[in-house]
N, C-alpha and C positions, 0 to 999 in steps of 0.2 A: 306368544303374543299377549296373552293376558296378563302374567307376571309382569309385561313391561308395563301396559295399562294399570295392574295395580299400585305398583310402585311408584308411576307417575301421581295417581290421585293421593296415595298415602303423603306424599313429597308436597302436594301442592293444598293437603289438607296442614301439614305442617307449620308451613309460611303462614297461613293463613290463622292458624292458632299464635304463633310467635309475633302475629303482624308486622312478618318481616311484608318487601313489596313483592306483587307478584311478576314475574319475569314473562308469564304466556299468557295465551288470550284469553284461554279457560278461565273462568273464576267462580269465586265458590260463592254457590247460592244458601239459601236457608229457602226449605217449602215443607209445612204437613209437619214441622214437627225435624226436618233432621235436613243436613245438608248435602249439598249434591252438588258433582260438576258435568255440566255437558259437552260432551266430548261428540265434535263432529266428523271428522279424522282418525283413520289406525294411524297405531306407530310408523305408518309409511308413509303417511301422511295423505293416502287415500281415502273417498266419500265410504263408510260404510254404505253396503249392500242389504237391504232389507233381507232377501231369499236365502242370501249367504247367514246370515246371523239369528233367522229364524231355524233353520238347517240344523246351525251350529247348537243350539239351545235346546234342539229336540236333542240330541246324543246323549246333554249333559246328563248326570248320574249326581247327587247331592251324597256324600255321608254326615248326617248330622251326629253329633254326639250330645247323649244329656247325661247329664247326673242325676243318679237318683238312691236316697235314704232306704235301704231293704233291710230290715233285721238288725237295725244299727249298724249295718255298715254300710260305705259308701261304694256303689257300682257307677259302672259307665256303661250306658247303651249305647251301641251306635247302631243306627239308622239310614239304610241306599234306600233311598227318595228319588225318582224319576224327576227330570225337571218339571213336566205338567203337575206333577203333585207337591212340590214346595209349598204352594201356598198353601194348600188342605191340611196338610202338617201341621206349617206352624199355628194356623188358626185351631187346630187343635187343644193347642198350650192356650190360646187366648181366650177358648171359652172351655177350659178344663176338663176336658175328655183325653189328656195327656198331662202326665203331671211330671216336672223334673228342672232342674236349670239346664239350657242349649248352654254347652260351653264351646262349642268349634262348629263351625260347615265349611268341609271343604269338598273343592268338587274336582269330579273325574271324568274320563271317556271310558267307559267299559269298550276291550278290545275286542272285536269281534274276531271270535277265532274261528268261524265257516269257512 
């Protein structure tokens, strides 16, 4: 589900760079500094569930990856970030108690093997 949600915004952040027209009802906003699209509908065209998406976001698991200069050479750390603690993190970097460039977050569902 999300892959198709991301490839939709990716697709319709696109148009919107190329100023070609937009074909759906989504459009793209500017707020705060960076652009968004609101999306009222899954790909099935159903109301998002508040419970169900709240649910679904506790699961989530972040790996962030940064780079960072050690010894003159360059590492990668990567970082499993529970989803309540994303924000903690990266405000971290923001008030420099974490130093490094984020170059990836991608996220997963740790499996539960019980």
């Amino acid at each position: 589900m999300s892959e198709e949600i991301n490839e939709k915004v990716i697709n319709m952040f696109k148009r919107h760079i190329n100023d070609l027209p937009q074909e759906t009802e989504e459009k793209i906003k500017f707020f705060a500094g960076f652009n968004y699209v609101k999306l009222k509908r899954d790909s099935n065209g159903k109301k998002f569930v508040k419970s169900n998406l709240t649910s679904y976001a506790k699961k989530c698991h972040y790996i962030v990856s940064v780079m960072r200069e050690v010894d003159g050479e360059t590492c990668l750390y990567n970082y499993d970030i529970k989803s309540a603690d994303l924000l903690k993190f990266l405000k971290a970097f923001d008030n420099d108690t974490l130093k490094g460039t984020i170059i990836e977050i991608e996220k997963y569902i740790p499996e539960d093997l019980a």
